[in-house]
MOPAC internal coordinates of N, CA, C and O (Angstrom, degrees):
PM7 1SCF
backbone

  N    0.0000 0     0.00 0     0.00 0    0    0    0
  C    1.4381 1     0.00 0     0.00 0    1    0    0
  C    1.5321 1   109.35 1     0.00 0    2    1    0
  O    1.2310 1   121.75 1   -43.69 1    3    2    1
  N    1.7303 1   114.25 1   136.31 1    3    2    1
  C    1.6387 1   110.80 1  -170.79 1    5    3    2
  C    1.7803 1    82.58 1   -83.79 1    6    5    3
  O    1.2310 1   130.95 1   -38.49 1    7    6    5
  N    1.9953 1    96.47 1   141.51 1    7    6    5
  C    1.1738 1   112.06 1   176.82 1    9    7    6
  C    2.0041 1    96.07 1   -73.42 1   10    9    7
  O    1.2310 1   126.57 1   -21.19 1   11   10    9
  N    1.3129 1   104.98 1   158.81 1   11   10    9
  C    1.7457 1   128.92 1  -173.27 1   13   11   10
  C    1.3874 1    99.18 1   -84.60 1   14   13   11
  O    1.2310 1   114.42 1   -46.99 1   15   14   13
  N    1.3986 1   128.17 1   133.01 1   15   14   13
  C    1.0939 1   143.30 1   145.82 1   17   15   14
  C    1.6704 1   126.98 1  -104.47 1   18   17   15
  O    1.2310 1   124.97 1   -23.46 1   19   18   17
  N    1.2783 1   108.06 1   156.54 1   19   18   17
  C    1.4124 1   102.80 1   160.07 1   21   19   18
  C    0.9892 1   131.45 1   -77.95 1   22   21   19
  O    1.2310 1   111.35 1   -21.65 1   23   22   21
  N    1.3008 1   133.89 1   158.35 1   23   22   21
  C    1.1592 1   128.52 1  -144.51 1   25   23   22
  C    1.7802 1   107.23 1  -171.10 1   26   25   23
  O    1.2310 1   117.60 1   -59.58 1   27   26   25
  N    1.4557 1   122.17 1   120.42 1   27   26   25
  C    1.1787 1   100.98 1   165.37 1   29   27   26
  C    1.4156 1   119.71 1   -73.46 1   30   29   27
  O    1.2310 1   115.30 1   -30.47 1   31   30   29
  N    1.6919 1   126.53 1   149.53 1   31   30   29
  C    1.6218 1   108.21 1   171.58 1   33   31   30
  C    1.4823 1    94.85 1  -151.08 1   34   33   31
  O    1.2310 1   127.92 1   -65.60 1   35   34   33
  N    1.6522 1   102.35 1   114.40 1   35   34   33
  C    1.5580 1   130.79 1   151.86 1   37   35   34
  C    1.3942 1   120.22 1   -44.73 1   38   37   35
  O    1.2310 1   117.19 1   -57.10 1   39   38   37
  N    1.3308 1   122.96 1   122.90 1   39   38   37
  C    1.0824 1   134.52 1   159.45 1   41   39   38
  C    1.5601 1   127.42 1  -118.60 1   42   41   39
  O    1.2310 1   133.68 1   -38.39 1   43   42   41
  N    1.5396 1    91.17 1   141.61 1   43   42   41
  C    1.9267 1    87.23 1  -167.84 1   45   43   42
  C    1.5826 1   103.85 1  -146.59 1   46   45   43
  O    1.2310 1   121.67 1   -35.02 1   47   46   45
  N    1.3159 1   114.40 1   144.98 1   47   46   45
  C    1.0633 1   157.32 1   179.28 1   49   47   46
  C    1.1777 1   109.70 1   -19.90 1   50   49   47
  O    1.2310 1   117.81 1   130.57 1   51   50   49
  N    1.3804 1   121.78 1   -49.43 1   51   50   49
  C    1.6554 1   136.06 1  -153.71 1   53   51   50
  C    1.9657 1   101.01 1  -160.04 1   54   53   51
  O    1.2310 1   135.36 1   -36.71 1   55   54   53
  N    1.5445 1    87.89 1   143.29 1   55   54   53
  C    1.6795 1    94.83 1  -168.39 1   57   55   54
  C    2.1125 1    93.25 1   -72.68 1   58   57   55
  O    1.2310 1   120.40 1   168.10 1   59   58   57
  N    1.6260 1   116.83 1   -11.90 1   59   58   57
  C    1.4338 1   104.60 1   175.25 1   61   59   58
  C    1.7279 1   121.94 1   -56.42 1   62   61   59
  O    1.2310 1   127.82 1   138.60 1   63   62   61
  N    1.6323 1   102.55 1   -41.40 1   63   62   61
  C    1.3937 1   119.75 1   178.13 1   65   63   62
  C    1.3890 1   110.70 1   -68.65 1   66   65   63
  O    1.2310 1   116.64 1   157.06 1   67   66   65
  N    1.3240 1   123.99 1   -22.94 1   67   66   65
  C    1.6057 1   111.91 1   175.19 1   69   67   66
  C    1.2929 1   109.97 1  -105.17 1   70   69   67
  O    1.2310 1   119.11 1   170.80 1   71   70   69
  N    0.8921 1   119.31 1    -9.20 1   71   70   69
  C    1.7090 1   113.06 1   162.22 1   73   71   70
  C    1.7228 1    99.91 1   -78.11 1   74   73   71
  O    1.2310 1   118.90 1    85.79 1   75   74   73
  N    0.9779 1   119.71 1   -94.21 1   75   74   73
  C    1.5422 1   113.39 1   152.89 1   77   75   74
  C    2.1098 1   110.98 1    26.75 1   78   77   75
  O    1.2310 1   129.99 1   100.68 1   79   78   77
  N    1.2566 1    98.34 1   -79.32 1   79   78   77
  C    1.2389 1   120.28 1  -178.91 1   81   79   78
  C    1.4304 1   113.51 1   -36.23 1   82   81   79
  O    1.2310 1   126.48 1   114.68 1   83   82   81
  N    1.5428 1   105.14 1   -65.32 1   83   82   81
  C    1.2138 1   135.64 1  -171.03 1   85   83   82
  C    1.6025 1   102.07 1   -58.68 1   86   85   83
  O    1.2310 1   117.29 1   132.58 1   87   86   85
  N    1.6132 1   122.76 1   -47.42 1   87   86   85
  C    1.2627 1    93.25 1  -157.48 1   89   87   86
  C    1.4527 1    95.87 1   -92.46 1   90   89   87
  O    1.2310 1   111.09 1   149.11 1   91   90   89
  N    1.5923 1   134.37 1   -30.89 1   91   90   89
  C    1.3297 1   126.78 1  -175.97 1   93   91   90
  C    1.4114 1   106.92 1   -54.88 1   94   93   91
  O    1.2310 1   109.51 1   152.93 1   95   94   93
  N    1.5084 1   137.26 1   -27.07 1   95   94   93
  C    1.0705 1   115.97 1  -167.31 1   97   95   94
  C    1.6652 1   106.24 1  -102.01 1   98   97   95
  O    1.2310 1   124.33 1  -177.10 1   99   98   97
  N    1.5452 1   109.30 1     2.90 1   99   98   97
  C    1.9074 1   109.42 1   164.98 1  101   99   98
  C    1.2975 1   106.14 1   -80.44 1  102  101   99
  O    1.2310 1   115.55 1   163.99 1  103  102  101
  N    1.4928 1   126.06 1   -16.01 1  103  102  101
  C    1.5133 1   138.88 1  -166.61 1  105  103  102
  C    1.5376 1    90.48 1   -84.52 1  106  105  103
  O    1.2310 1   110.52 1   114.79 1  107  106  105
  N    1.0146 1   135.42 1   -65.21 1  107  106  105
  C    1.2541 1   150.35 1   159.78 1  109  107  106
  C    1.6100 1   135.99 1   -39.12 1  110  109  107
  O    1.2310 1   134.36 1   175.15 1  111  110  109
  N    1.3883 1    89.83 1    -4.85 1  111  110  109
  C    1.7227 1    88.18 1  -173.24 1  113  111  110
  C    1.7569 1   121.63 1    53.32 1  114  113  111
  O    1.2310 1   132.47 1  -151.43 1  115  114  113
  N    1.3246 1    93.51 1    28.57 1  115  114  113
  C    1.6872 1    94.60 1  -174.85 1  117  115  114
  C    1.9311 1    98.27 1   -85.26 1  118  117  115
  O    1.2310 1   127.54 1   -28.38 1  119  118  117
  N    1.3309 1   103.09 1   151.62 1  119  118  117
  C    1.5997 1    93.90 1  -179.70 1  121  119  118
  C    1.4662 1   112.78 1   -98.10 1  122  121  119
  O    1.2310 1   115.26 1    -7.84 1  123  122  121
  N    1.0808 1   126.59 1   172.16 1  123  122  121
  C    1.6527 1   128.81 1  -163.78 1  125  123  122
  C    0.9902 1   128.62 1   108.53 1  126  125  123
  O    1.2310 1   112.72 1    -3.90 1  127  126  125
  N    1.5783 1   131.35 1   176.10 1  127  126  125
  C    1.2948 1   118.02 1  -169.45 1  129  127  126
  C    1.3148 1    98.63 1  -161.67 1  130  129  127
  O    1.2310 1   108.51 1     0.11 1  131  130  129
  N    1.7919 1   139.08 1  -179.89 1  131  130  129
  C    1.3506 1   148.03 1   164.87 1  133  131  130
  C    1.0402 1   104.34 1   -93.51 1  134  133  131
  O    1.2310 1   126.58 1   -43.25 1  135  134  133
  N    1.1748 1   104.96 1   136.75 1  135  134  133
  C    1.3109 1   115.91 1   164.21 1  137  135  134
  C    1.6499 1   128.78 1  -146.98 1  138  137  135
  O    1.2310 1   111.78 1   -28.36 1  139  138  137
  N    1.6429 1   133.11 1   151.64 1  139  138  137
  C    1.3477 1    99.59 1  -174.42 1  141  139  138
  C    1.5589 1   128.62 1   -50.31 1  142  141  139
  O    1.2310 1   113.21 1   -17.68 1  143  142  141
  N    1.3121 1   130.43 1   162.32 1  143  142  141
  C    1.3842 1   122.41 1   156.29 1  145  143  142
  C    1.2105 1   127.83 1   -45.74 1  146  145  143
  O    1.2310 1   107.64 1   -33.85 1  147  146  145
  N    1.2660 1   140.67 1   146.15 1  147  146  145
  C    1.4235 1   135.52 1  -157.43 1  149  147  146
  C    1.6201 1    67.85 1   -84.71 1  150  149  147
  O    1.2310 1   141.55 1    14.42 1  151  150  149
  N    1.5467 1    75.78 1  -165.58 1  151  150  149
  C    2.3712 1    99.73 1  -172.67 1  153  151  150
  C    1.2576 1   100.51 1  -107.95 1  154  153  151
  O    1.2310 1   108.65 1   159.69 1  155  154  153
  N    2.0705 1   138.83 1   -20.31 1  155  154  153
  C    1.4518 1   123.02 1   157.50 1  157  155  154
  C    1.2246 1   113.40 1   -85.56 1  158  157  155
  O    1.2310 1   111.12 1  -148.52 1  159  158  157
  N    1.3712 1   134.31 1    31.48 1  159  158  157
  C    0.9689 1   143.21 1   151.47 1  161  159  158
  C    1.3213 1   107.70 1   -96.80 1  162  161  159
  O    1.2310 1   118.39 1   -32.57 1  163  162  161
  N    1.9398 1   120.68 1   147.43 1  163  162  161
  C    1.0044 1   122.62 1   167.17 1  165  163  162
  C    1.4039 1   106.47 1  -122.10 1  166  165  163
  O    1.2310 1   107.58 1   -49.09 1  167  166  165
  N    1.4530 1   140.77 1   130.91 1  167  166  165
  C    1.9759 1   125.83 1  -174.37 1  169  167  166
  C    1.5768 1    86.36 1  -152.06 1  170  169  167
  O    1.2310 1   129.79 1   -11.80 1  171  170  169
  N    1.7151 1    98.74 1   168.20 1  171  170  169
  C    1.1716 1   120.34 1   172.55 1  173  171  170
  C    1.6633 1   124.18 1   -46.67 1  174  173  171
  O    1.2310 1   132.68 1   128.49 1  175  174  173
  N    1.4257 1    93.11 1   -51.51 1  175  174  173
  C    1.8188 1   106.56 1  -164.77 1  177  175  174
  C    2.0893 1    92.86 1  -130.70 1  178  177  175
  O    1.2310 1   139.72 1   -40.69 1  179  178  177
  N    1.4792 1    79.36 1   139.31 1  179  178  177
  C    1.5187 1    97.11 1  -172.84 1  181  179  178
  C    1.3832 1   124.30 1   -64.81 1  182  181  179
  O    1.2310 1   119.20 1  -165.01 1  183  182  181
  N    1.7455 1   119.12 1    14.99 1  183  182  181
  C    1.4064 1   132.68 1   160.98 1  185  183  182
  C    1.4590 1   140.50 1  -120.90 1  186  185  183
  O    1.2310 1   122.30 1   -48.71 1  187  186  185
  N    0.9666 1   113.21 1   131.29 1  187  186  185
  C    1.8386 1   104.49 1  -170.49 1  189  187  186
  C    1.4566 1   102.67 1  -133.28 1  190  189  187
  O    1.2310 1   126.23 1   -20.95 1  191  190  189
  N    1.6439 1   105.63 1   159.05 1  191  190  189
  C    1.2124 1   101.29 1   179.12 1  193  191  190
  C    1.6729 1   109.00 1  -107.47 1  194  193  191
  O    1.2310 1   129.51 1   -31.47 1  195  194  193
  N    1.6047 1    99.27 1   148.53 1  195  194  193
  C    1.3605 1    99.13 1   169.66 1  197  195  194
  C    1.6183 1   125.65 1  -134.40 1  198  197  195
  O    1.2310 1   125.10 1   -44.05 1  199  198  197
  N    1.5223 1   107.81 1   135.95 1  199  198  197
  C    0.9517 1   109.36 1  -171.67 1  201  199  198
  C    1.8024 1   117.06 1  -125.52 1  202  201  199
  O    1.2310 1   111.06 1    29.60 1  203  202  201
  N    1.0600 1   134.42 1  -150.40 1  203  202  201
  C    1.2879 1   146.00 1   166.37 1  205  203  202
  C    1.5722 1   116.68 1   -75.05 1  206  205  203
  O    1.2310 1   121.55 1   -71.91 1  207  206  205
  N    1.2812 1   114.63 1   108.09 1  207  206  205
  C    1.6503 1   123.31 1   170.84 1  209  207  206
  C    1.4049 1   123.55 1   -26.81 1  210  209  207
  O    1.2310 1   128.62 1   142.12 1  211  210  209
  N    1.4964 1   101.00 1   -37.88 1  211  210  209
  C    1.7012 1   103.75 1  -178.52 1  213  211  210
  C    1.5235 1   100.80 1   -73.01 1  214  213  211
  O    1.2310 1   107.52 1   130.31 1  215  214  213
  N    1.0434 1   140.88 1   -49.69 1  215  214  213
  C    1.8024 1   158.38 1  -171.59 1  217  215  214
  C    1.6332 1   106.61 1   -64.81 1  218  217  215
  O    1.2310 1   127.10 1  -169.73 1  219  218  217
  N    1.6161 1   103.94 1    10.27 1  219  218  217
  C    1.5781 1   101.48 1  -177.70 1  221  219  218
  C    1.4850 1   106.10 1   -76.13 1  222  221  219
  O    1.2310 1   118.24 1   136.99 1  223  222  221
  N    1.1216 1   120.97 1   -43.01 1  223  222  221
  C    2.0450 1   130.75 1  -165.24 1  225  223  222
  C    2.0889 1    90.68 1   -73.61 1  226  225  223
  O    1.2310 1   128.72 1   137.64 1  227  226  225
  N    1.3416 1   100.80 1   -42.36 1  227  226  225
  C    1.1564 1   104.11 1  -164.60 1  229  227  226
  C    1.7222 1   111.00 1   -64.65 1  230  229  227
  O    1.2310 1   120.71 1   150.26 1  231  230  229
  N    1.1222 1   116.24 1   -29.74 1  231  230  229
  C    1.3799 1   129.98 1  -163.66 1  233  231  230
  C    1.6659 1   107.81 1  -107.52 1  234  233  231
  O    1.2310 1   121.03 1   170.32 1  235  234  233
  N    1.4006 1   115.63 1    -9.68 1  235  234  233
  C    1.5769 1   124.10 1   178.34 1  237  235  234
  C    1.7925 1    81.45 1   -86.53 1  238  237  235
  O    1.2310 1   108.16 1   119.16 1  239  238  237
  N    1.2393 1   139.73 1   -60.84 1  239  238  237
  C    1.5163 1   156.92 1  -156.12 1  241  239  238
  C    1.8442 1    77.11 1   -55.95 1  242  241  239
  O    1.2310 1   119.84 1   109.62 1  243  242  241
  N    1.1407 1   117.91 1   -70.38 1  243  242  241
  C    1.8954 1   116.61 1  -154.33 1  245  243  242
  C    0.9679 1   102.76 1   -76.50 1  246  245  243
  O    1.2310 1   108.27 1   162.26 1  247  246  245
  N    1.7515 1   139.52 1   -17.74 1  247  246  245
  C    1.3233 1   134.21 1   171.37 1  249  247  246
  C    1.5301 1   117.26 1   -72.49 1  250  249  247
  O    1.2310 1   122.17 1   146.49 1  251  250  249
  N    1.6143 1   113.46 1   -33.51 1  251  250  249
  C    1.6408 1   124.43 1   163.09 1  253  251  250
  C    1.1173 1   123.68 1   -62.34 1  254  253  251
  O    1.2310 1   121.03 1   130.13 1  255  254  253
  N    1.5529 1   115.63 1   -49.87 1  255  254  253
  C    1.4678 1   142.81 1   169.80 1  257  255  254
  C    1.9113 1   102.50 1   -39.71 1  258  257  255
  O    1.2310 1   123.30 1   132.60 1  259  258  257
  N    1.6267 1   111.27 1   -47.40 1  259  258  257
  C    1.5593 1   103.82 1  -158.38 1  261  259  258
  C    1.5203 1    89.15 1  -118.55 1  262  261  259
  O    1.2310 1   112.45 1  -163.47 1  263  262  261
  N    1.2643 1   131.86 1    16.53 1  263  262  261
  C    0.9583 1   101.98 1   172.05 1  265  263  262
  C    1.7850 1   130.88 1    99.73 1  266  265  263
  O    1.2310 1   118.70 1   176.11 1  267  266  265
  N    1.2051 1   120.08 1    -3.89 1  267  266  265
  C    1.0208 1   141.79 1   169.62 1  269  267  266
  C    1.3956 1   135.67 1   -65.60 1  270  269  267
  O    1.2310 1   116.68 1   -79.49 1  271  270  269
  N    0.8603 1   123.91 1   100.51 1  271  270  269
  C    1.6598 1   137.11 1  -179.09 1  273  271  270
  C    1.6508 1   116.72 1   -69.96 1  274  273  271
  O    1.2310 1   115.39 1   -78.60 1  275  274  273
  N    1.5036 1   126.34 1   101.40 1  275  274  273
  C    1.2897 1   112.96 1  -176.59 1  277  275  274
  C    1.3648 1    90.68 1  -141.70 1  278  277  275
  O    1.2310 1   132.96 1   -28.75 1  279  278  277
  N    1.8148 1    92.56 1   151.25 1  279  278  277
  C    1.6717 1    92.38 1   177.21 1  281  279  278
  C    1.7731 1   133.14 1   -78.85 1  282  281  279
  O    1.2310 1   131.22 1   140.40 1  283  282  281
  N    1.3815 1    95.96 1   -39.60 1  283  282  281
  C    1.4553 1   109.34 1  -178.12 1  285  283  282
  C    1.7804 1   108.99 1  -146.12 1  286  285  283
  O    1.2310 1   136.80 1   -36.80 1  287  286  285
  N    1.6788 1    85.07 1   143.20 1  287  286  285
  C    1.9869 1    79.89 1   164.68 1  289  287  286
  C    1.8748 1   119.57 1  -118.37 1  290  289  287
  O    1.2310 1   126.39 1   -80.91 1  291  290  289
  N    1.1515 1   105.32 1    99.09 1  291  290  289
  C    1.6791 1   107.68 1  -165.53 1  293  291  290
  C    1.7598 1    89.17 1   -80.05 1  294  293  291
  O    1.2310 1   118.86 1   -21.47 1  295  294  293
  N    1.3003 1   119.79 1   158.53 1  295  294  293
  C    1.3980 1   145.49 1   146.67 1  297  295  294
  C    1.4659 1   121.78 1   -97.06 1  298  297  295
  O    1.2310 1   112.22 1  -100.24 1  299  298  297
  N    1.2410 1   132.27 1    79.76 1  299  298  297
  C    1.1546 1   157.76 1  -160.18 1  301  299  298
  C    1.6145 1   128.13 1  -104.00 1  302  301  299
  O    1.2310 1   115.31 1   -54.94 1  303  302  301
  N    1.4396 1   126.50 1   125.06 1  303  302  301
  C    1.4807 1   107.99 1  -178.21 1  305  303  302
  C    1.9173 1   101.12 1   -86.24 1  306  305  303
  O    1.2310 1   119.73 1   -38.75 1  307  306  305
  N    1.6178 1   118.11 1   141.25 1  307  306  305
  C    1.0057 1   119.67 1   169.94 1  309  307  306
  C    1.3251 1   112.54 1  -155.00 1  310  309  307
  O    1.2310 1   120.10 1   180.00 1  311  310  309

């Protein structure tokens, strides 16, 4: 079994904003990836992105910056 980490994980509204997500931040060299929503999570669209806890302030800043629509940012072990 993979041991759980923390993890920040974005959730958004509509599967447009996480695709969205995904590719500005491969354009970007931003790190992270989509993935489904965990199951104590509840969100609009059945993908969120997750990245590194420290990269949370940093990645709320590039989601405003480009334009990005997301609903919530939980800190989560997964």
């Amino acid at each position: 079994m993979r041991k759980k980490e923390l993890r920040a994980v974005i959730t958004f509204q509509n599967t447009t904003s996480a695709m969205a997500m995904e590719k500005i931040c491969k354009e970007n060299g931003r790190r992270g990836r989509l993935i489904p929503v965990p199951r104590c999570i509840t969100a609009g669209c059945g993908l969120a992105w997750s990245a590194n806890p420290q990269a949370r302030l940093e990645l709320e800043q590039f989601m405003k910056e480009n334009a990005i629509c997301y609903d919530q940012i939980y800190e989560i072990e997964i």
